[in-house]
C-alpha positions, -999 to +999 in steps of 0.1 A: +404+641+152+392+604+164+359+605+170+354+593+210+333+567+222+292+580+221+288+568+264+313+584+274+313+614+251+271+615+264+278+613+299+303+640+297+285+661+280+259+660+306+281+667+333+290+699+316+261+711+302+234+699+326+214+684+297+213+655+268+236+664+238+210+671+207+226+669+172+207+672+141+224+643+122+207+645+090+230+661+069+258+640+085+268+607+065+289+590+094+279+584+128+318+588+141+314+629+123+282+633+146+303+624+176+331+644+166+308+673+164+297+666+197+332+664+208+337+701+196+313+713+220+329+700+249+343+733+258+317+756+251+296+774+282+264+758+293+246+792+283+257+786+249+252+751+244+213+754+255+213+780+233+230+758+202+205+730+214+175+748+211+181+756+176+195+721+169+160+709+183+141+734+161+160+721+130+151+689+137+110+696+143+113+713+111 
């Protein structure tokens, strides 16, 4: 999978989800496998994705 560009894969997250895209990109060696995984979670419902980004935020306080 080509990894899309990190605007436009941001803005249409947003649309979707209401909210920024949060990734926890430490364990992650290349930016392009961060947007990717954003990419992924295109399709998912809002409910869900607020739900994967409240524990992406909590890994990242942590």
């Amino acid at each position: 999978m080509k990894a899309p560009d990190a605007q436009k894969l941001a803005t249409v997250y947003r649309m979707r989800s209401g909210f920024p895209l949060i990734i926890r990109a430490r364990e992650i060696e290349h930016f392009d496998a961060v947007l990717r995984a954003g990419a992924s979670r295109l399709d998912n419902q809002p409910a869900s994705e607020r739900a994967f980004a409240l524990v992406e935020v909590a890994k990242i306080l942590n």
